[in-house]
SEROLO-766843 format. One line per field, with one value per residue: x, y, z negated of N, C-alpha, C in turn; residue in one letter. Coordinates in nm, 3 decimals, decimal comma. Layout:
n.east	[X; ...]
n.north	[Y; ...]
n.up	[Z; ...]
ca.east	[X; ...]
ca.north	[Y; ...]
ca.up	[Z; ...]
c.east	[X; ...]
c.north	[Y; ...]
c.up	[Z; ...]
code	[a; ...]
END
This chain:
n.east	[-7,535; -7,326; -7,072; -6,802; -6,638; -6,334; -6,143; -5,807; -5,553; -5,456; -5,466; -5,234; -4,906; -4,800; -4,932; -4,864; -4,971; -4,997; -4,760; -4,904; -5,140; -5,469; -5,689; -5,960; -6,168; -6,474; -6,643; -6,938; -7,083; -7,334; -7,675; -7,776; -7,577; -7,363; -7,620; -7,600; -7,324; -7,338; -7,513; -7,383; -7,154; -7,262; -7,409; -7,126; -7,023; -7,227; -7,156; -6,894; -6,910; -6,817; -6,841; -6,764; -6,616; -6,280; -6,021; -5,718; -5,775; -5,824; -5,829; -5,525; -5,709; -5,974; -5,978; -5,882; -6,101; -6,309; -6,216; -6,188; -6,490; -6,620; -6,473; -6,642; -6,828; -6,867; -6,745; -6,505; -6,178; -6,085; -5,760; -5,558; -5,278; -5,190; -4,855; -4,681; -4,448; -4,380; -4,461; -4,459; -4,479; -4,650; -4,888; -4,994; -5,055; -5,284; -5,572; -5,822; -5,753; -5,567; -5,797; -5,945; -5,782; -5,726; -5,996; -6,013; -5,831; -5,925; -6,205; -6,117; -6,006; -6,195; -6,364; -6,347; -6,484; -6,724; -6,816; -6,855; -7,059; -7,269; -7,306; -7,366; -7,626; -7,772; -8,059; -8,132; -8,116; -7,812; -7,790; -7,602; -7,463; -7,271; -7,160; -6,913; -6,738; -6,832; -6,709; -6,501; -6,339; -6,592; -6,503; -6,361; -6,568; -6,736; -6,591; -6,543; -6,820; -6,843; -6,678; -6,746; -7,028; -6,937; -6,974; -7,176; -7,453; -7,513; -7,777; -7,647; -7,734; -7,631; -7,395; -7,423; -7,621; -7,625; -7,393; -7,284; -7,264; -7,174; -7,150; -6,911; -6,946; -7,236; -7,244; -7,193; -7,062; -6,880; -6,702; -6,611; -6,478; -6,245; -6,159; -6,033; -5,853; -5,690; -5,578; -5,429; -5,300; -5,111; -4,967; -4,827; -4,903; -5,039; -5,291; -5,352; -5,342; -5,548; -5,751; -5,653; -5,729; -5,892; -5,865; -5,920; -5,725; -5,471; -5,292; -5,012; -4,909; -4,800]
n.north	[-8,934; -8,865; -8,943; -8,920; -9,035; -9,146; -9,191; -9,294; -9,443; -9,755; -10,111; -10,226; -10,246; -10,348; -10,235; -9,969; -9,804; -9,558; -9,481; -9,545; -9,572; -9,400; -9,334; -9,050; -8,913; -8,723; -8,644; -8,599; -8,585; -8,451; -8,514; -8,263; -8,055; -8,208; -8,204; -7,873; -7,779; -7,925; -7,773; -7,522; -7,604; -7,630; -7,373; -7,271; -7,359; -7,268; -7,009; -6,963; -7,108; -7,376; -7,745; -7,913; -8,022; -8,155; -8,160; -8,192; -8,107; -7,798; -7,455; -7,273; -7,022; -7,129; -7,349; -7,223; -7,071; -7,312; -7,408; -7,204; -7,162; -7,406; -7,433; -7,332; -7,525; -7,776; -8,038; -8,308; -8,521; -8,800; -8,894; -9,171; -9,342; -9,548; -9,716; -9,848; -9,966; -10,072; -10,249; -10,627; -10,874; -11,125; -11,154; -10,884; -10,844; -10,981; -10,889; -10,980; -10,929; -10,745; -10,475; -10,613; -10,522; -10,266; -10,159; -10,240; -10,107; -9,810; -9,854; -9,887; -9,679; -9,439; -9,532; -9,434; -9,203; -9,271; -9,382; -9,147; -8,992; -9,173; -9,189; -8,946; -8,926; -9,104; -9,164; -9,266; -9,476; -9,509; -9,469; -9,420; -9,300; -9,403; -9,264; -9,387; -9,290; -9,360; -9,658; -9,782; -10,141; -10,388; -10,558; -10,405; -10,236; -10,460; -10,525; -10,280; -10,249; -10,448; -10,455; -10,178; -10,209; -10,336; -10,232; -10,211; -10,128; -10,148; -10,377; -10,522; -10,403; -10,301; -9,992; -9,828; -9,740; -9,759; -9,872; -9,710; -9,644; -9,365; -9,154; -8,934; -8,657; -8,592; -8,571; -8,392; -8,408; -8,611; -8,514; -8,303; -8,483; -8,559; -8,317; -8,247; -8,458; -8,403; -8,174; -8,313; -8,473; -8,301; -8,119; -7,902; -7,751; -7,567; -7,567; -7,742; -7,601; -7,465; -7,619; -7,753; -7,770; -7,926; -8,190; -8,526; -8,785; -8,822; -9,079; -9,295; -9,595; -9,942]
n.up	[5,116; 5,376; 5,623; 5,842; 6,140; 6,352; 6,582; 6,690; 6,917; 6,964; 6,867; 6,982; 7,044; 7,283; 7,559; 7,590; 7,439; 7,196; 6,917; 6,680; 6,501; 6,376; 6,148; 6,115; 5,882; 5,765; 5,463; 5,343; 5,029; 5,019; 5,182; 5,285; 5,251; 5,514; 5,694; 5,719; 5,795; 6,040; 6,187; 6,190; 6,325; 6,555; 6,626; 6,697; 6,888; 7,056; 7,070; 7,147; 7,369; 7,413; 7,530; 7,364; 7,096; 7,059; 6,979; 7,068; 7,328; 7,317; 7,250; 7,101; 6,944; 7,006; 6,833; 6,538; 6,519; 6,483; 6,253; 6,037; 6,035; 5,949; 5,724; 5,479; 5,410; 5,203; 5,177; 5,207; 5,325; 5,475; 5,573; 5,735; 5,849; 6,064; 6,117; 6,304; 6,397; 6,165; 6,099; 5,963; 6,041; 6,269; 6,259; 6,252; 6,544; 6,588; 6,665; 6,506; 6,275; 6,213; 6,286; 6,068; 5,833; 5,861; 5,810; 5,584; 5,463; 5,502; 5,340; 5,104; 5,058; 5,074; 4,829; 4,550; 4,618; 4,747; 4,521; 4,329; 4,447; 4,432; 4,159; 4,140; 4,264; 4,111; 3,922; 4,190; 4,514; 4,698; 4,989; 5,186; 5,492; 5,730; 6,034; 6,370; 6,612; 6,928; 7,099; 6,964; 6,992; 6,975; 6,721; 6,600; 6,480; 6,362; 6,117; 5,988; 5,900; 5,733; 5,544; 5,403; 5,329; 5,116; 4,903; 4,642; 4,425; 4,059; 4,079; 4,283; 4,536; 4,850; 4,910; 5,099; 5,347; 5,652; 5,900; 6,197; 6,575; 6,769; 7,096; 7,083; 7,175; 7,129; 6,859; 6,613; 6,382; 6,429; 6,623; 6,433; 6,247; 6,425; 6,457; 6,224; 6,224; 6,441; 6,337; 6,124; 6,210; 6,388; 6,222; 6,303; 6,431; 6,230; 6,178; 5,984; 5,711; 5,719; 5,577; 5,360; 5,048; 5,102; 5,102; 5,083; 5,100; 5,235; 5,403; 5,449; 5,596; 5,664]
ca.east	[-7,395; -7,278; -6,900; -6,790; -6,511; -6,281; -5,998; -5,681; -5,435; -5,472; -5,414; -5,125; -4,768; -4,748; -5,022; -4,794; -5,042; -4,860; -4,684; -4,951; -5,341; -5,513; -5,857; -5,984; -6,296; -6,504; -6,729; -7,010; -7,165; -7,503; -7,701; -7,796; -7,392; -7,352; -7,719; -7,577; -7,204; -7,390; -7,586; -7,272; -7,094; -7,412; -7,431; -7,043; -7,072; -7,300; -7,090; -6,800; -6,884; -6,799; -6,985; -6,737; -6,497; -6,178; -5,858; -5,655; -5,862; -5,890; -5,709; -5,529; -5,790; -6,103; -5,931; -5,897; -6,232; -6,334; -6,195; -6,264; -6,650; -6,633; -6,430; -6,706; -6,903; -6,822; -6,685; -6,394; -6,158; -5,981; -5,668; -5,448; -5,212; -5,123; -4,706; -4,728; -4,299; -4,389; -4,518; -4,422; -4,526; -4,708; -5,030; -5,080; -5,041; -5,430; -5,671; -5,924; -5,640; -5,576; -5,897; -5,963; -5,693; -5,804; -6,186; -6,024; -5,741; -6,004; -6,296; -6,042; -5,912; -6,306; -6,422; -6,392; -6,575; -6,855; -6,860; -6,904; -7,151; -7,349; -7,334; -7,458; -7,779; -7,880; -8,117; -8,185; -8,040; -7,709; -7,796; -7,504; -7,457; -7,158; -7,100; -6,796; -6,715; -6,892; -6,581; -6,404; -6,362; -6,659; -6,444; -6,326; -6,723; -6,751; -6,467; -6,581; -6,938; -6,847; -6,595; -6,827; -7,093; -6,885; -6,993; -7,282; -7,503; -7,547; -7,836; -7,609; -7,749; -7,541; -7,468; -7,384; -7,725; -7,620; -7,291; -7,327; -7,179; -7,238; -7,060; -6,885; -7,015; -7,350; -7,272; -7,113; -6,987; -6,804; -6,613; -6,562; -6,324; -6,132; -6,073; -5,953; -5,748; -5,601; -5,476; -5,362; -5,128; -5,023; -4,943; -4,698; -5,006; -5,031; -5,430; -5,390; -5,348; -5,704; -5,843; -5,599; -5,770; -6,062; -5,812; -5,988; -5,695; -5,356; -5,241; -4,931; -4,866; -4,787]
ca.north	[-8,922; -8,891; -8,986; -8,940; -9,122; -9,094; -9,282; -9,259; -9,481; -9,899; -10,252; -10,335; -10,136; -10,408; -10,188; -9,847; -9,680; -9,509; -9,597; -9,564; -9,587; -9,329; -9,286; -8,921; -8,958; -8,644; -8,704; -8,512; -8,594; -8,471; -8,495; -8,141; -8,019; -8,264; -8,106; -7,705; -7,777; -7,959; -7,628; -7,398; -7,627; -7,601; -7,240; -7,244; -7,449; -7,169; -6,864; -7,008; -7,186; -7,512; -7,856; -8,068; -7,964; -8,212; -8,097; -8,167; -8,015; -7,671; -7,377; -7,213; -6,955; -7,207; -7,443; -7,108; -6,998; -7,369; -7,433; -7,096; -7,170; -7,497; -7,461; -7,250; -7,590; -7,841; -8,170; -8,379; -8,547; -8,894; -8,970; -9,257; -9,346; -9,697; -9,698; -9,967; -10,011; -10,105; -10,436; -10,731; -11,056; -11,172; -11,131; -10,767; -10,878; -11,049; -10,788; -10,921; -10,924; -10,543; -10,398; -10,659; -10,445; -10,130; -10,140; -10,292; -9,975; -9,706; -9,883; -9,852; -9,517; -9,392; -9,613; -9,336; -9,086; -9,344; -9,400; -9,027; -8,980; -9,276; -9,200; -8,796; -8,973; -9,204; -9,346; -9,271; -9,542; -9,396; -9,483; -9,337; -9,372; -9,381; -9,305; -9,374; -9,225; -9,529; -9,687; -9,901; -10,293; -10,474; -10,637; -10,304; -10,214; -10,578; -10,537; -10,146; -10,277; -10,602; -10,424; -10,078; -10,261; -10,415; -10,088; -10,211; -10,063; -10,268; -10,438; -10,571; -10,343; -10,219; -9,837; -9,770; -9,835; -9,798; -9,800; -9,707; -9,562; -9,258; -9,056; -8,777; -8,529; -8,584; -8,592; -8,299; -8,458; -8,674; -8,393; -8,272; -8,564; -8,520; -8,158; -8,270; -8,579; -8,327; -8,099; -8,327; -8,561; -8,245; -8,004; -7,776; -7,601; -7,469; -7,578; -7,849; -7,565; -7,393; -7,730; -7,847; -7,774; -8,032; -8,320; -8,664; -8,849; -8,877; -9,212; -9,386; -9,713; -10,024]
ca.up	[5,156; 5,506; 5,674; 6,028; 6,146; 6,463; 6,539; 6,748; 6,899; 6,991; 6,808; 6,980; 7,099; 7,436; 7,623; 7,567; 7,374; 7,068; 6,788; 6,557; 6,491; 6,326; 6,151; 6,037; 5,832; 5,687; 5,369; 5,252; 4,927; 4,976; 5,351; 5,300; 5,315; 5,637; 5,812; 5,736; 5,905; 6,194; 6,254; 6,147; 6,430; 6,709; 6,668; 6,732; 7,031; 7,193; 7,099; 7,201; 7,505; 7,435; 7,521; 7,309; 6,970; 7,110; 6,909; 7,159; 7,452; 7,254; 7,265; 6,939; 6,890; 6,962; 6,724; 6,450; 6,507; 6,442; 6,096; 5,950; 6,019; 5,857; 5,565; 5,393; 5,376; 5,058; 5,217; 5,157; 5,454; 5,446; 5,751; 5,705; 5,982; 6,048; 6,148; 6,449; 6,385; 6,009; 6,100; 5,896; 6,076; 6,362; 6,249; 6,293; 6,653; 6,609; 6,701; 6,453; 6,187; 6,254; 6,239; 5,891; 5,759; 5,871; 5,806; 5,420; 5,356; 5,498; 5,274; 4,971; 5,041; 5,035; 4,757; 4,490; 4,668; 4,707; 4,367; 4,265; 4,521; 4,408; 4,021; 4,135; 4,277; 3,980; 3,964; 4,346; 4,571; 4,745; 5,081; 5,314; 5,628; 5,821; 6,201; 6,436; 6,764; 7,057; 7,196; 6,948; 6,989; 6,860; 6,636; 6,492; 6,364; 6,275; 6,010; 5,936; 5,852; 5,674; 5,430; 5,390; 5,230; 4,978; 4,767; 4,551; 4,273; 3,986; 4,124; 4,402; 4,665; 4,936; 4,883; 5,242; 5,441; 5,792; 6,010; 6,328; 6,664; 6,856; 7,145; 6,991; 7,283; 7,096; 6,746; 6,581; 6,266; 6,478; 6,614; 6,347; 6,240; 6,550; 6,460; 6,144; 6,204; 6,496; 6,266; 6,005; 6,278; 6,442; 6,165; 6,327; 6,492; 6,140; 6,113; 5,867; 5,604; 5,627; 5,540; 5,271; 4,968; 5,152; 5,083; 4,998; 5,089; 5,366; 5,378; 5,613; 5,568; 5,564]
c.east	[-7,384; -7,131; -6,933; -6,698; -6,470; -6,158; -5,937; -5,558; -5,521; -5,394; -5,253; -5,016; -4,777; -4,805; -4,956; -4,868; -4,927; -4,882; -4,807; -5,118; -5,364; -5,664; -5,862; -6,118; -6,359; -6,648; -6,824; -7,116; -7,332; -7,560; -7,696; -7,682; -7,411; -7,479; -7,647; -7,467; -7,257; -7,423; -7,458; -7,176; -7,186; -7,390; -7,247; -7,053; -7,115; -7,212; -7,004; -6,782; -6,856; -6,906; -6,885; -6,607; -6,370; -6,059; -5,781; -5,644; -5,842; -5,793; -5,651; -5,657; -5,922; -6,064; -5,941; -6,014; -6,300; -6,325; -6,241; -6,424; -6,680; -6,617; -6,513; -6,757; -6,768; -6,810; -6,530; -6,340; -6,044; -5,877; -5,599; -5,470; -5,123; -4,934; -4,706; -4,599; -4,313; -4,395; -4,444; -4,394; -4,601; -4,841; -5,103; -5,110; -5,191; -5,507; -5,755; -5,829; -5,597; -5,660; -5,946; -5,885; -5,709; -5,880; -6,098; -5,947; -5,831; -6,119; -6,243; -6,003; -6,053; -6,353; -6,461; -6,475; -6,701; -6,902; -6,885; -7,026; -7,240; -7,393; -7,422; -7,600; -7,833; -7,999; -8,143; -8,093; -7,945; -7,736; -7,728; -7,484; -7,297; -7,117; -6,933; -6,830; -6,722; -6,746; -6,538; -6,447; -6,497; -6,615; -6,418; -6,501; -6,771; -6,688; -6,540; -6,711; -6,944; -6,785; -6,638; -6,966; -7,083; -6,907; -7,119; -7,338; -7,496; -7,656; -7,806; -7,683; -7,643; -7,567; -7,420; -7,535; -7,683; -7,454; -7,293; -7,179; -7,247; -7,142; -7,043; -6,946; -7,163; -7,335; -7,162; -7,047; -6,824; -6,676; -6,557; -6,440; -6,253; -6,053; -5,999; -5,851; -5,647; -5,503; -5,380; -5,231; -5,090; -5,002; -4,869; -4,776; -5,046; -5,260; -5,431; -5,369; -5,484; -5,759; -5,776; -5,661; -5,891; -5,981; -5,888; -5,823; -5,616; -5,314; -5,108; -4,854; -4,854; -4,674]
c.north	[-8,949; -8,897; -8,962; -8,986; -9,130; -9,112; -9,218; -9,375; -9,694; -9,943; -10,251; -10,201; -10,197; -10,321; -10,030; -9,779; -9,652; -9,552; -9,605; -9,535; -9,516; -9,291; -9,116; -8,917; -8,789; -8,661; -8,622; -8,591; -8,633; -8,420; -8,358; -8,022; -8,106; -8,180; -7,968; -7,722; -7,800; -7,864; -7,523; -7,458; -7,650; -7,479; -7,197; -7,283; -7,288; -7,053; -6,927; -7,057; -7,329; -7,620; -7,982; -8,020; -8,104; -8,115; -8,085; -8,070; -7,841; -7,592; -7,344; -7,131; -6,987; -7,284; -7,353; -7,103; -7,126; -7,421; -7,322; -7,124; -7,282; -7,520; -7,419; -7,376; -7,706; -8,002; -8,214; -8,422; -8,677; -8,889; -9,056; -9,300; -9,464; -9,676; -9,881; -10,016; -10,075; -10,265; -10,483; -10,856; -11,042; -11,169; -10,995; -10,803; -10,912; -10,903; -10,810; -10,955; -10,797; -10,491; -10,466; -10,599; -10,305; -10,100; -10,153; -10,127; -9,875; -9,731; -9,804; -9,689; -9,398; -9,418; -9,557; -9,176; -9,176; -9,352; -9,294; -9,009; -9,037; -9,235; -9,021; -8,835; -9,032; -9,088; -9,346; -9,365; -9,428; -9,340; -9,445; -9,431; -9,343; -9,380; -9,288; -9,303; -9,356; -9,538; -9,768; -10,021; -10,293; -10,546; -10,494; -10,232; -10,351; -10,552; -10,363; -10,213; -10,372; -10,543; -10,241; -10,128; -10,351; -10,349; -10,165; -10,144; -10,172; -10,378; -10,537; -10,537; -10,272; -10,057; -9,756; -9,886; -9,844; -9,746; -9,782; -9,642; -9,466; -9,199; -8,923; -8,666; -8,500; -8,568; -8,453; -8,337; -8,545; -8,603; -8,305; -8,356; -8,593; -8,462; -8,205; -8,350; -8,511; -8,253; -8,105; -8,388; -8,435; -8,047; -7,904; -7,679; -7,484; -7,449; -7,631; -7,735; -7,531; -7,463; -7,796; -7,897; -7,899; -8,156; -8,433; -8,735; -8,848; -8,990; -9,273; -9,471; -9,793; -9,909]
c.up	[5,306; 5,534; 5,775; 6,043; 6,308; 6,473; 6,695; 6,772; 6,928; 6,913; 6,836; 7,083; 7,286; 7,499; 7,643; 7,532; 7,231; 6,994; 6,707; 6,562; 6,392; 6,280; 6,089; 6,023; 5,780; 5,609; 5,342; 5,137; 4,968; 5,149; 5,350; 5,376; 5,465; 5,742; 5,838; 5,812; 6,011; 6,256; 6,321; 6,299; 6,586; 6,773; 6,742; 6,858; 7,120; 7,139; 7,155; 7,360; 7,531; 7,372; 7,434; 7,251; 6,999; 7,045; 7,000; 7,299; 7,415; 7,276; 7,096; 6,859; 6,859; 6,817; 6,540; 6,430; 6,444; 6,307; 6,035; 5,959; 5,971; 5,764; 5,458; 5,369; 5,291; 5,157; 5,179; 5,338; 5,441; 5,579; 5,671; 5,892; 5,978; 6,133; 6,175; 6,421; 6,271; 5,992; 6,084; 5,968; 6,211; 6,392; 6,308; 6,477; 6,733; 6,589; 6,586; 6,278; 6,165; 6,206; 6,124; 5,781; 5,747; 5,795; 5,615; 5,400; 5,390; 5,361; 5,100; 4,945; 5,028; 4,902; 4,638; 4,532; 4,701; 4,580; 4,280; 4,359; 4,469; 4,236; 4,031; 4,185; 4,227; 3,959; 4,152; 4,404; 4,674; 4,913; 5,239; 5,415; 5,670; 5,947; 6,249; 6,572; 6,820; 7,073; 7,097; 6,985; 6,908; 6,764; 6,533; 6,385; 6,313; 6,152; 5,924; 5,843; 5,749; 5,497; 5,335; 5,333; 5,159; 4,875; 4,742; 4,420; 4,186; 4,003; 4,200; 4,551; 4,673; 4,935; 5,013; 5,304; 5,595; 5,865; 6,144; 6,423; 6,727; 6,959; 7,048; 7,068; 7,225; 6,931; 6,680; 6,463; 6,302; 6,519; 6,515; 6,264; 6,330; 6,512; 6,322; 6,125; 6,301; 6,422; 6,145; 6,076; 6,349; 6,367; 6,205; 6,347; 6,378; 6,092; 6,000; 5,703; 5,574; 5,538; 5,433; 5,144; 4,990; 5,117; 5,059; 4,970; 5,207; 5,307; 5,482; 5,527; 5,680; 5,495]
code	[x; x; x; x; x; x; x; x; x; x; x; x; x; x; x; x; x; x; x; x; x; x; x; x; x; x; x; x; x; x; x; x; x; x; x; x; x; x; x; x; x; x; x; x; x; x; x; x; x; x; x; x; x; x; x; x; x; x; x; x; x; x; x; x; x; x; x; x; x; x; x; x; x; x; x; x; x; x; x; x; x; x; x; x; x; x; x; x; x; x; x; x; x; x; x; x; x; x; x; x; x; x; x; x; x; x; x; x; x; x; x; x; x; x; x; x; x; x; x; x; x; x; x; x; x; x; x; x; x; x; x; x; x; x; x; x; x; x; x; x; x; x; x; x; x; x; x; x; x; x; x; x; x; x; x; x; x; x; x; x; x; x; x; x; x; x; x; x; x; x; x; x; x; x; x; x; x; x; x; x; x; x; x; x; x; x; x; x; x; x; x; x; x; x; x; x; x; x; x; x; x; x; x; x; x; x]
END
């Protein structure tokens, strides 16, 4: 099993970043699915011209040309979108109070797609990995990592072996949950349909 993950948006409103924090995750089952998109998004790369799939950055027709060449591959796609006005108390306020909340509703909002994943590889251990896009807080992959191998087999092994970070400019999966968390927070563009049927999971809370 592989994830990519690719967030959006700061802890805290004082700093004027926007209202709301955003992860966009994309799942694949089995490495094999995750290696063929990587390619399917390489080879795009060189027709296209571009050194880096950025949703925002893109034009309509790169952005087009990008989903139609992905959707053929079998993945899933979590977003949930934290609503920064929602806040309760004082707490969200604590940075490592935030991302302990985070790292827990993303963990949860995967947790059945681990668990099919994991029961299609019995007896094989599950061993997924999960990368982020380099750049968050160290506190925010503290909390990711802590609450991502809370998945165990019955043995009590962890069924996530490694979380990591990477620049997205290097990792194409990564970009790839860009392009998707792009087109799910800014549906008007009229992407977020190619990809609907890929649903795992939209979330906005509290």
């Amino acid at each position: 099993m592989r994830v990519a993950v690719d967030e959006s948006g700061q802890p805290t409103v004082a700093d004027g970043s926007s209202p709301t924090f955003s992860l966009g995750a994309v799942l694949f089952e089995r490495v094999e699915e995750a290696e063929a998109c990587d390619q399917t998004i390489e080879k795009l790369k060189a027709s296209l011209n571009v050194a880096e799939f950025h949703y925002i950055d893109l034009t309509h027709a790169t952005r087009t040309a990008f989903f139609d060449a992905v959707n053929k591959h079998d993945f899933g796609y979590a977003v949930q979108t934290f609503l920064k006005e929602r806040r309760k108390h004082g707490k969200w306020d604590d940075e490592k109070f935030f991302y302990d909340r985070i790292a827990a509703k993303f963990a949860e909002s995967i947790s059945e797609f681990v668990q099919i994943a994991h029961v299609c590889r019995h007896p094989d251990p599950l061993n997924a990995k999960v990368v982020f896009d380099k750049g968050p807080a160290p506190e925010f992959m503290r909390a990711m990592g802590e609450h991502l191998r809370k998945f165990k087999d019955h043995r009590g092994r962890s069924l996530v072996e490694k979380v990591s970070s990477q620049r997205s400019i290097s990792n194409n999966l990564i970009q790839m949950a860009d392009m998707v968390l792009g087109a799910v927070v800014h549906p008007i563009h009229g992407h977020k349909i190619v990809i609907q049927q890929k649903k795992w999971i939209e979330l906005e809370w509290p």
